[in-house]
N, C-alpha and C positions, 0 to 999 in steps of 0.2 A: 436352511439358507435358501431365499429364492433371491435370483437375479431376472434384471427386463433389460433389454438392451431399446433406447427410448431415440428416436428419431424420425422429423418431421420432416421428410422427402419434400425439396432434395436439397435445402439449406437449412433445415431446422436443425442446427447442431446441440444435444444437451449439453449443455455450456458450464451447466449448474455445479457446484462444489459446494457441499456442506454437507453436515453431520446431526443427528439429532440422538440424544442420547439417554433413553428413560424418560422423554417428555422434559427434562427438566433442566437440560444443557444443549447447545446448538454450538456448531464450529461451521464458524465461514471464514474459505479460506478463498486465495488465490488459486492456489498450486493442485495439479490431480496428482493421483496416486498413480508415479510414474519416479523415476530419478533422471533426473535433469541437472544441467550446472545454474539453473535460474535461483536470483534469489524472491521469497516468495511470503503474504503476508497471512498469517491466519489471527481471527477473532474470539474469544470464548465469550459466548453470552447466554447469560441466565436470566430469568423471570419472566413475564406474562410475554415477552414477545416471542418466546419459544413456541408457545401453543402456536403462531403462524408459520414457522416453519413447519410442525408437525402437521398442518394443513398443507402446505407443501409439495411439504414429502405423500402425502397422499390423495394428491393432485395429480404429481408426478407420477405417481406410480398408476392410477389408473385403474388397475386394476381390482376385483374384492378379495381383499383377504379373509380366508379361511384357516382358521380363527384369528378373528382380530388381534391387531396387536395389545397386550397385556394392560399398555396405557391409555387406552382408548376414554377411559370415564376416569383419570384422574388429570386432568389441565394445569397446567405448570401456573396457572394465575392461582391455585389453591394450594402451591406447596409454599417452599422457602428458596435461601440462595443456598445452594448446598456447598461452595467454596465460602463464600463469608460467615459458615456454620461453622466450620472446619478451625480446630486451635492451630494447626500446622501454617493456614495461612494468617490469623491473626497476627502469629509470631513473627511475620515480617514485619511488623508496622508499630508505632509506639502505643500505651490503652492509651490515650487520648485520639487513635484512629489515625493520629498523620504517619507519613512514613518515617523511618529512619531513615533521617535526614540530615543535609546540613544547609544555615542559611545561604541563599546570594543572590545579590542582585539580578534581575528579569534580563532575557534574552533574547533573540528575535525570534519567537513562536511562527510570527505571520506567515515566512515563508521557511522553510527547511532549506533554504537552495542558500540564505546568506550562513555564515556559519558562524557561528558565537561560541564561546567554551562555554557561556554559561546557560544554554538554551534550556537546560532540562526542565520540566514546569509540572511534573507529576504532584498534582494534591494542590494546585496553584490555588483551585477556584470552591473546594470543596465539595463538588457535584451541582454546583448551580448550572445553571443555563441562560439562555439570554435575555431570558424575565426579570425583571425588576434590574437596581442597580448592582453591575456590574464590571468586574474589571477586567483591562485587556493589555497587554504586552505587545508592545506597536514595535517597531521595526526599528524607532529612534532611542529604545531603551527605556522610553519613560512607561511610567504605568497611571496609564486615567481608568475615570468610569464613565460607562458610555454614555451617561446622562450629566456628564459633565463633576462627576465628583470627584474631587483629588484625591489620591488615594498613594502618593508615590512615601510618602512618610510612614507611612502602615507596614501590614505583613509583607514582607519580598517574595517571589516567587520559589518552591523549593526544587531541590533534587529527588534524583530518584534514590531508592534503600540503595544504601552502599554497596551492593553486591558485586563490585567489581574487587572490594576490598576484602570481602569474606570470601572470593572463590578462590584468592592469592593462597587460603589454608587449607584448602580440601583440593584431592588428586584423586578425579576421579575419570573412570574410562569416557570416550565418547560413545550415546547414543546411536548406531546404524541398521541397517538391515540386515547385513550380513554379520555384524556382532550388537546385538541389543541387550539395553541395559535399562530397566524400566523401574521407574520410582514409583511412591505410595501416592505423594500429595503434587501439588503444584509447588511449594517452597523447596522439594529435595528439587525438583525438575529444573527452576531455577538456578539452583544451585551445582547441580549438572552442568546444564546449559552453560553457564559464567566459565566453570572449573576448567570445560575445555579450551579455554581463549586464554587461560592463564599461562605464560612461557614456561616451558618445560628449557631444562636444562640446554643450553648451548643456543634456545632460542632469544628472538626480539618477542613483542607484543603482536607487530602486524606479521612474521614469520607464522606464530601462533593461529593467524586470521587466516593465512594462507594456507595452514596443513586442514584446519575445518574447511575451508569451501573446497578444496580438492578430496574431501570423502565421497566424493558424488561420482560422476561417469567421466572425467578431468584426475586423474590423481598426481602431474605432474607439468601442472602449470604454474609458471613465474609469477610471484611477487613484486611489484617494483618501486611499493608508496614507502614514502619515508615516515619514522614512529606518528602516532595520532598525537594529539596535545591530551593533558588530563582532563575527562571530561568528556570527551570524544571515543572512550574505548566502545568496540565491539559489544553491545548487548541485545543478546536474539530473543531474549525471556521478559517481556516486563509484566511484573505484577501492578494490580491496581488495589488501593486499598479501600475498606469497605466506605458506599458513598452511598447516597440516595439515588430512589430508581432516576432515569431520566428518561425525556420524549425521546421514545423510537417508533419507527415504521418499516416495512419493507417496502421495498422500491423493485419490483422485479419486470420481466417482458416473457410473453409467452415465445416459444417457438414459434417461428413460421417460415413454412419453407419454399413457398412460388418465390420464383426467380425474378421478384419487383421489389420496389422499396414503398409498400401500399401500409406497411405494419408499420406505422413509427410512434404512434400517439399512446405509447403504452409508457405506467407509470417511473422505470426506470430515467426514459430521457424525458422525460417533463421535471422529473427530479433534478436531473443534469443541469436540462435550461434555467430551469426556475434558480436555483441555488446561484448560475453565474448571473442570472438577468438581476438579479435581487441583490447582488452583492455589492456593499457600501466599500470593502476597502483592498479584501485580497483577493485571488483564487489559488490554490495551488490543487495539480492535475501529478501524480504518477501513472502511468499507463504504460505497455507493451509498444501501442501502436495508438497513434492518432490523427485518423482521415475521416473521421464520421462527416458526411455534409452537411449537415444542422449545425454542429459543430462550432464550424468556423466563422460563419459570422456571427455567431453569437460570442466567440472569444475578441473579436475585430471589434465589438459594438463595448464589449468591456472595457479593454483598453484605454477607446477613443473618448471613454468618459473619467478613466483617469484610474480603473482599477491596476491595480498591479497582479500581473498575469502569470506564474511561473508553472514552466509545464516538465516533469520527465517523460524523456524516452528513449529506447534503448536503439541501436543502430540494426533497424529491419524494416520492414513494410512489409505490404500488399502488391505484388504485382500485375495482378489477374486482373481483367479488365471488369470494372465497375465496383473495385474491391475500395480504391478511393487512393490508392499510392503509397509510397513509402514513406518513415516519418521525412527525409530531408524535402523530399517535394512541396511536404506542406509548411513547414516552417520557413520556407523560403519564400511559397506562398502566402501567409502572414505577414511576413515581415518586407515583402517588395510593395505589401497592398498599403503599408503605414508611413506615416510623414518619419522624420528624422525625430521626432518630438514625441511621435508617440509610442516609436519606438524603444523608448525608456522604459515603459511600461509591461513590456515582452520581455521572458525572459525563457528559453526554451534550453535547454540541457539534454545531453546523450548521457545513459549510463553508465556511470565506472566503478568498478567494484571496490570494495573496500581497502583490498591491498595493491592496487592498481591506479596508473595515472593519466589513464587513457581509455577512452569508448574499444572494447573488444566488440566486433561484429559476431550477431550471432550467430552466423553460419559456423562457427570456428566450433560454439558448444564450450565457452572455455566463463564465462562469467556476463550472466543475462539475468534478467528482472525481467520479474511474470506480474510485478504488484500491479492492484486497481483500487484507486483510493482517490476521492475528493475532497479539500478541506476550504470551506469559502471563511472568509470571516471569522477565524480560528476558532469558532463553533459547532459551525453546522461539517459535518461529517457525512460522507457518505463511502461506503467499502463493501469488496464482496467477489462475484463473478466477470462483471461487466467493464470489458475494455471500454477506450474513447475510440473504437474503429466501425468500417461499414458491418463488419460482421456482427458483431455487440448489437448495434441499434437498429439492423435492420430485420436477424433473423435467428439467431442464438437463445434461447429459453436459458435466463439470465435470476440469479440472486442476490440481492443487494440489501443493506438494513442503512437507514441516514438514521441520524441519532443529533440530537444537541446536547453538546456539552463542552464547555471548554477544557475540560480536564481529560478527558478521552481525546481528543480532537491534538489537545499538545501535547500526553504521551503518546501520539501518532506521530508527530510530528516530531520531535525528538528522536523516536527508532527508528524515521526515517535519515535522520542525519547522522543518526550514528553508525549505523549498518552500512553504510557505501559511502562514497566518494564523490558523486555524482554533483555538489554543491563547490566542491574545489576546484575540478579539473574537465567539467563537462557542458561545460558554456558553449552554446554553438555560436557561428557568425551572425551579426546582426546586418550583415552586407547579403548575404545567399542563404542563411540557414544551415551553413553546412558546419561540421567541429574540426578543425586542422589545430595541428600540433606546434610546435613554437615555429619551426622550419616552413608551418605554409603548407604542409602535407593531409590531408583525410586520412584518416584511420584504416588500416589494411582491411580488404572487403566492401566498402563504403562504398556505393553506387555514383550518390550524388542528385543533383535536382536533373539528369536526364539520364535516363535507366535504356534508354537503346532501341530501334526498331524491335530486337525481339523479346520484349523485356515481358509479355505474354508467355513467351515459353517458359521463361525463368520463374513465373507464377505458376506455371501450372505444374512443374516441378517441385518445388515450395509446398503447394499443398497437398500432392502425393506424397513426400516424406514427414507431414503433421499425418497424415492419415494412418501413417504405418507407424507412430509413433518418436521419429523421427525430430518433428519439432515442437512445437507446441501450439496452444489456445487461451 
């Protein structure tokens, strides 16, 4: 085992999260190897786009290794997929390749923030992309094609494999660090996964939601959401079944660490801009934090042309000066800058966890979202390491893959809506930006759109306890 501990004095923070695994598997996640109460998004990706990570990773490292790694002269563009090889993950899905499934009516993919019971869209599109004619699941329920074909008489959009119904029959332990419990394939691991959210005796369904997210550094925090509808349950596993490759790329930023904002033209935020500048109908943004200054007028200039905007984030910021603020400063900032008209068009959200009806402040460490994820046009996708804040786009050595697909893109979009809350109960003010409770109240902790003469120190606080492990990145 060799370790580098990798940083670009004196803001180049390694930022980067991902895995690469025999040349032939890559995991880009959110979350570092840390326990936290965040909740957090990871990707499994196979084929030719692997060989760039593994450029990457030894990029990043820098250094020559002695002796090469093993995979050096076999490139993942020359093997297979080694999970859609696999009988174990076949057997989730029917041999005609769709999942087990059952039919119904389309739901609103566009944005995860309106909630539908019937939103699931796994296997919707068959791995197409936005070539040729296609179809899309609009917000109004109908389903066209984007060159104008009717399509709403045809195939409806499907579910996902029933796995919420086969985990009702298997009792199995949970996965942790302190008791681990490791499976063969990815179908037992699902089936793991689910088995834990299943009510054990004496419990509810979201009781069930509340003993998992309390295995972490929280083991006795309140619950307080009332049962989910069917449809809506908890699923932290989704499989995808075998499809055709699709257009992917990485989208990343190097480190850089002078203390200016002279680094910005690198391909992660061009990705960003381009994706909202280009966007014909949606955006939706999950993010930690969002002050980036590029940013915000380019979400203003969406808007004001009639996109529909919908942003998560969790109740934190940036205090430290030049860091770009906290989220309420800026979504107050957004929304003081738009007409009344065009404010229909904004839709900003604090995060609320799954069994929760209310934004928890992170400082509390009790239920936070670390996700970073873009979805413009319920296609283009973009996910990985990079937040929407100043640190992300100015100086973080960042990881990201954008991919088109509308079938990736609305099983993102689905576990986003099923995994939290955040679409029910986490609407902020369209008056200040700010999320008050039915009484009129902010959330305990909540600063607000004026943080204080010493709101400096409170930053530099802030990022002494990330440092120490303390909060996060």
């Amino acid at each position: 085992m060799q370790v580098v501990n990798y940083h670009r004095p004196i803001f180049g923070t390694f930022h980067s999260k991902y895995m690469v695994v025999d040349r032939k598997i890559a995991i880009l996640s959110s979350n570092n190897i840390q326990d936290n109460d965040n909740m957090e998004m990871m990707t499994h990706i196979e084929g030719p786009i692997v060989d760039s990570f593994y450029d990457m990773s030894l990029a990043s490292w820098h250094n020559e290794l002695k002796p090469p790694l093993p995979s050096y002269n076999s490139p993942a563009a020359l093997g297979g997929l080694p999970s859609f090889q696999q009988q174990s993950h076949s057997s989730m899905f029917n041999t005609d390749g769709k999942p087990r499934v059952q039919q119904q009516a389309p739901g609103d993919m566009a944005n995860p923030a309106t909630r539908h019971p019937d939103q699931s869209q796994l296997g919707a599109h068959s791995g197409r992309t936005s070539a040729g004619q296609q179809t899309s699941v609009l917000a109004n329920g109908d389903e066209i094609g984007y060159e104008g074909q009717d399509t709403t008489g045809g195939n409806r959009a499907q579910e996902l494999p029933d796995i919420v119904q086969d985990a009702q029959n298997t009792s199995l332990l949970e996965h942790t660090a302190k008791d681990p419990h490791y499976d063969p394939d990815i179908a037992s691991e699902v089936t793991r996964a689910q088995s834990v959210l299943t009510p054990r005796a004496g419990e509810t369904r979201m009781s069930a939601v509340t003993r998992h997210l309390n295995t972490t550094i929280q083991p006795d925090t309140k619950g307080n959401a009332p049962e989910c509808a069917p449809g809506d349950e908890m699923i932290t596993l989704i499989p995808h079944p075998t499809h055709e490759p699709m257009p992917m790329a990485m989208v990343c930023r190097k480190p850089w660490g002078a203390p200016n904002h002279q680094c910005v033209h690198v391909p992660q935020n061009e990705a960003f801009l381009s994706a909202i500048r280009n966007a014909e109908k949606n955006v939706f943004i999950q993010t930690p934090n969002l002050n980036a200054e590029p940013l915000i007028p380019a979400l203003l200039a969406a808007v004001r042309r009639g996109i529909e905007v919908y942003y998560y984030v969790f109740l934190k910021g940036e205090l430290l000066p030049g860091q770009g603020g906290i989220n309420e400063m800026i979504s107050n900032k957004l929304y003081t800058s738009l007409t009344e008209e065009e404010k229909e068009y904004l839709h900003v959200f604090n995060y609320v966890a799954k069994d929760q009806t209310q934004p928890i402040h992170n400082k509390f460490k009790k239920r936070s979202c670390h996700i970073k994820l873009m979805i413009v046009d319920e296609h283009i996708g973009i996910q990985g390491n990079g937040n929407q804040d100043t640190q992300s786009w100015y100086h973080s050595q960042e990881v990201n893959v954008m991919l088109d697909s509308y079938d990736v893109c609305a099983a993102w979009a689905d576990g986003i809506r099923r995994n939290q809350n955040t679409h029910l109960y986490g609407a902020v003010s369209r008056e200040d930006g700010c999320w008050r409770d039915a009484k009129g109240e902010m959330a305990e902790g909540a600063i607000g759109i004026d943080p204080g003469r010493f709101s400096w120190a409170k930053g530099i606080v802030g990022a002494v306890q990330r440092v120490r492990g303390a909060g996060g990145f």
